[in-house]
C-alpha positions in Angstrom: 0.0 0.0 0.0 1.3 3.6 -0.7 2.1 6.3 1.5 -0.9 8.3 0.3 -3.3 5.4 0.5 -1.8 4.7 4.3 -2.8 8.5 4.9 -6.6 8.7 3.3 -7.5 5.2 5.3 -6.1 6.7 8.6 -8.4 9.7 8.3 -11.2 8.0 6.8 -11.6 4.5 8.2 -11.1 2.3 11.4 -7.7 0.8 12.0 -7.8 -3.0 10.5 -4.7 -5.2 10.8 -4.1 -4.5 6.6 -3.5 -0.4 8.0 -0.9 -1.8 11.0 1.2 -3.3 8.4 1.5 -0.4 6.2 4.3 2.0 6.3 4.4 5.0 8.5 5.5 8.1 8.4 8.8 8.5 10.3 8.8 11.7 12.0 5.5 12.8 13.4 5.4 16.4 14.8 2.8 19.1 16.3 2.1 22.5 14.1 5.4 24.6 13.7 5.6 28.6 13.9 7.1 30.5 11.6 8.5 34.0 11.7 9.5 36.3 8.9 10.6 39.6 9.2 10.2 42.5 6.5 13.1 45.2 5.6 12.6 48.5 6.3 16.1 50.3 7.5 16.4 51.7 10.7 12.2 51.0 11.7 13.7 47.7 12.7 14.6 49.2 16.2 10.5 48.1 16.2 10.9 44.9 16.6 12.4 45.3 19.7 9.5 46.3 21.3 7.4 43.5 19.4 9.5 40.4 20.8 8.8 42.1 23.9 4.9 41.2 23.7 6.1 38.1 22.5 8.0 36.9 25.1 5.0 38.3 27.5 2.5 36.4 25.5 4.2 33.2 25.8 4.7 32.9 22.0 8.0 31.2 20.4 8.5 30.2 17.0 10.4 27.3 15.8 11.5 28.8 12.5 12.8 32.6 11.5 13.8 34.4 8.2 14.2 38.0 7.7 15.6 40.2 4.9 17.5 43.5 5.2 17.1 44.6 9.0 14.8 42.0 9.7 17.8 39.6 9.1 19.9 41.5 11.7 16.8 41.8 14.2 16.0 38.2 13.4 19.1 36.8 14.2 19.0 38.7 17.7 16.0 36.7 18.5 17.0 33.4 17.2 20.1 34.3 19.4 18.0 35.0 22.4 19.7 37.9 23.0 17.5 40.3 26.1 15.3 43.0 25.0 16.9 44.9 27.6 20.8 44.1 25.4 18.9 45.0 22.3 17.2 48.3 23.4 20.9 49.3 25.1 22.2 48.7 21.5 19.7 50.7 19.8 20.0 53.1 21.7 23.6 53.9 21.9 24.3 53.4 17.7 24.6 56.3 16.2 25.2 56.5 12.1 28.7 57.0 12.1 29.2 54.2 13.9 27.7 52.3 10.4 28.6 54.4 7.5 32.3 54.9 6.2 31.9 57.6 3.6 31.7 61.1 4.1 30.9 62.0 0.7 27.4 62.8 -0.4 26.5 59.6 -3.0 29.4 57.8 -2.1 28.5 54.4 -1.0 29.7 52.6 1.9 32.0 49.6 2.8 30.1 47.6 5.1 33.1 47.0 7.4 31.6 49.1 10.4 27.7 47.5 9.8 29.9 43.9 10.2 32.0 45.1 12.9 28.2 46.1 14.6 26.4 42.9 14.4 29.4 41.0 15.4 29.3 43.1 18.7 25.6 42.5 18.8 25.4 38.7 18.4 28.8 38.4 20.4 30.6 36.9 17.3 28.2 34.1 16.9 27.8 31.9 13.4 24.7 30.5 12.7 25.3 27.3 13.9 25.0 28.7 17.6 21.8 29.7 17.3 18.6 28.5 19.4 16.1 29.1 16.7 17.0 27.8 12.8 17.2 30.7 11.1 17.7 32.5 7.3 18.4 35.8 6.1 17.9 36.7 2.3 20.3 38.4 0.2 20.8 38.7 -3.8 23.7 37.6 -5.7 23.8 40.6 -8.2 26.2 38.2 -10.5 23.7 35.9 -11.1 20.5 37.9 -10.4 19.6 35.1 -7.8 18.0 34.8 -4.3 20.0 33.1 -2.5 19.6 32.0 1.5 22.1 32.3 4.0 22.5 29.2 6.7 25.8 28.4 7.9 28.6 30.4 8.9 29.7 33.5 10.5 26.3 35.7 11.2 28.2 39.0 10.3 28.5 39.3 7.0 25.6 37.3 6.0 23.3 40.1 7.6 25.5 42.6 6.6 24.5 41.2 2.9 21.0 41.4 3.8 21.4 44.9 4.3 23.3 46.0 1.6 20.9 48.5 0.3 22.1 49.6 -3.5 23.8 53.0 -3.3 24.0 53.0 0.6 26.5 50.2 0.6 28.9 48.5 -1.6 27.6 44.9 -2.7 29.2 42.2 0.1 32.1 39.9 -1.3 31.2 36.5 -0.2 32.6 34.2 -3.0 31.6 33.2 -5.2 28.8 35.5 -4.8 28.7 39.5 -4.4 25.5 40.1 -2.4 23.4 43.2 -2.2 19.9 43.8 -0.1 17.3 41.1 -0.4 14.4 43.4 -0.5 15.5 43.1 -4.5 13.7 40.5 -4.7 12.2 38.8 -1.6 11.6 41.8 1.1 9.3 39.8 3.1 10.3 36.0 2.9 7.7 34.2 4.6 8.1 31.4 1.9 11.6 31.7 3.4 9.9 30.3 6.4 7.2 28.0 5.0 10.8 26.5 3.1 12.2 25.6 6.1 9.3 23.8 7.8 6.5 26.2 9.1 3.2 25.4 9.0 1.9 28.5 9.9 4.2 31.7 9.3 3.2 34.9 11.0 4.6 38.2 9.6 5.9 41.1 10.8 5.7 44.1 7.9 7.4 47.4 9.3 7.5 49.1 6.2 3.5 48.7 5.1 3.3 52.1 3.2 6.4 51.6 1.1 5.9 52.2 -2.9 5.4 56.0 -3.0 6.8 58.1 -5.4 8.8 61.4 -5.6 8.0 64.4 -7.3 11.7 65.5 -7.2 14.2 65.5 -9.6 17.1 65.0 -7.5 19.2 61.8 -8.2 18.6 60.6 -4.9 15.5 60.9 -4.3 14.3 59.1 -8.0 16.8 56.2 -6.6 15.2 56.0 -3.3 11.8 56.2 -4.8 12.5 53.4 -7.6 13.8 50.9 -5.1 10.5 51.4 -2.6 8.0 50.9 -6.1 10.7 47.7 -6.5 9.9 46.5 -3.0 6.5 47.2 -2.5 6.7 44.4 -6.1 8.3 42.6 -4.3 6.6 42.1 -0.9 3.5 40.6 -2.4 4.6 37.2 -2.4 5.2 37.2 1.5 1.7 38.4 2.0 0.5 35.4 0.1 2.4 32.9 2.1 1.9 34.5 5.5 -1.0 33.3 7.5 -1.2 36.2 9.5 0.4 40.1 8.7 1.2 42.3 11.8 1.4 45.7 9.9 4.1 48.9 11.9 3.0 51.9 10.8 6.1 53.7 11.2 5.8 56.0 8.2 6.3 58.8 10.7 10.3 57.9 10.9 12.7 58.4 8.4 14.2 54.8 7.9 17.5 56.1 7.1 17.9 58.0 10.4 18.5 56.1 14.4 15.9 58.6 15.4 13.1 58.2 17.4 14.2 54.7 18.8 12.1 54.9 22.4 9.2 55.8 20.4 9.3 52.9 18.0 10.3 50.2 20.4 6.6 51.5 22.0 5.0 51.4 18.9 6.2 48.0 18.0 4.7 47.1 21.2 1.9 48.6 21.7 0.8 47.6 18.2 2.0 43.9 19.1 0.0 44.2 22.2 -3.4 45.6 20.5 -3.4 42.8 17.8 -2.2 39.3 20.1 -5.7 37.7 20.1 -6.0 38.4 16.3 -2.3 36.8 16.4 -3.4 34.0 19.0 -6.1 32.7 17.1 -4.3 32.6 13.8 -1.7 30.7 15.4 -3.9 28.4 17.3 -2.1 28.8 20.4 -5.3 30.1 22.6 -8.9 30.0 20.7 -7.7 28.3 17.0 -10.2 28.1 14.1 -12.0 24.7 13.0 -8.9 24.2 10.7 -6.1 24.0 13.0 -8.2 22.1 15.5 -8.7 19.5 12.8 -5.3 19.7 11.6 -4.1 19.4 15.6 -6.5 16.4 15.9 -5.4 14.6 13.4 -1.8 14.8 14.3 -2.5 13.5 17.7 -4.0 10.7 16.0 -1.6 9.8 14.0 0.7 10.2 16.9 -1.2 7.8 19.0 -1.6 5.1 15.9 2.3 5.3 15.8 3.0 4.5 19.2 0.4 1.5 18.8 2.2 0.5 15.8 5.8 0.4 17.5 4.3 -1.7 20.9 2.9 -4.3 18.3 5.5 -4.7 16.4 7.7 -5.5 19.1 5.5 -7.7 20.8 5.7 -9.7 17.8 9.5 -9.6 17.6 
């Protein structure tokens, strides 16, 4: 009998001694949480004060991905570093402790944004995580996504963050990586990838894609890559179960200003929408769905466990 066949008879018919012979699935597992965290410069102080209500709620998530700052803030989670460490770091950075050029339209080495995280996530690789995690970057040589795994947590997020015309594209042979908002700003099929079976989303940058009426260089550049985001940030929505939308449109995501205020925002808003988040995740009042998806993982739990005593009472 296939694997398929095993599966529909499980759910549709009583156990019969055909059904106890038949293969089984080898790992059986309860519902995984995913995490995946949006770009959207320096508004990822925000998230500080979201893992906050997190951690008060209770909620953990097995997986994590993020892209740009979400990759940096993501990797401080994973790395269960305190909220207290994080807020300290937020608010004691100061742009010069990140950007190496002083001349206007000159982009940056990302030496001192490397040097940062490192600091941050006390030197850590991803390997010494608690919490599998990804960050997304894009090989501008090939054009291609590519997700970071393994390996020293620095430059990786530093890849992430590499915004075009802030930084210099990241060396990390044999790729040269620039900011993953290129293609996949919010990867919650990042997530879904790894093993999530329900992703939640965190989107601190919900009113990006406006234009410019200037003329200035700068500004068109700036205003092209948020029209090429907002693109690109569809696909998360579609494979994210539930979106927690930060407005933060009131901070300039270039700046470290305003850091107390958005940590409280990313709280407060975290705070305000945890049933909505609760139920989606099925962690307090879940939906029919995930009660019959639940159910039928204890079951097959259970029939596993039966399986295994019989079979070595026969041996």
């Amino acid at each position: 009998m296939s694997l398929n066949s095993w599966f529909k008879n499980l759910f549709k018919k009583p156990f019969t001694k055909k059904v106890e012979k038949a293969p089984m699935q080898e790992v059986l597992h309860p519902l995984k949480l995913g995490l995946a965290l949006s770009g959207g410069g320096t508004r990822g102080v925000a998230y500080i004060g979201i893992f906050k209500a997190f951690e008060e709620a209770g909620l953990h998530f097995d997986y994590v991905a993020g892209t740009s700052i979400g990759s940096f803030m993501g990797a401080a989670y994973c790395a269960g570093v305190p909220i207290d460490r994080m807020t300290e770091i937020a608010k004691r950075l100061r742009e010069k402790d990140i950007l190496t050029s002083k001349i206007a339209f000159m982009p940056n080495k990302t030496e001192k944004l490397e040097a940062v995280i490192d600091d941050a996530l006390e030197g850590r690789s991803f390997e010494d995580l608690k919490i599998p995690f990804t960050a997304v970057a894009v090989d501008i040589i090939s054009g291609q996504e590519i997700h970071l795994k393994k390996g020293k947590l620095n430059k990786a997020i530093a890849s992430s963050c590499a915004v075009p015309g802030i930084f210099n594209p990241v060396e990390y042979p044999p790729y040269r990586f620039y900011d993953g908002g290129l293609q996949n700003n919010i990867p919650a099929d990042v997530v879904r990838e790894m093993g999530a079976d329900i992703v939640l989303t965190i989107d601190i940058n919900p009113t990006r894609g406006y234009g410019t009426e200037s003329t200035k260089y700068l500004e068109l550049l700036k205003a092209a890559l948020r029209i090429m985001m907002k693109s690109n940030s569809v696909k998360g929505y579609v494979h994210s179960d539930y979106v927690l939308k930060v407005d933060l449109s009131d901070f300039d995501q270039r700046k470290l200003e305003g850091v107390e205020d958005m940590i409280r925002i990313g709280y407060e808003t975290a705070k305000e929408e945890m049933p909505n988040i609760l139920k989606v995740l099925g962690m307090r009042v879940p939906d029919e769905n995930i009660k019959e998806t639940v159910r039928r993982l204890k079951t097959m739990q259970k029939r596993a466990k039966q399986i295994a005593r019989e079979k070595k009472t026969q041996e």
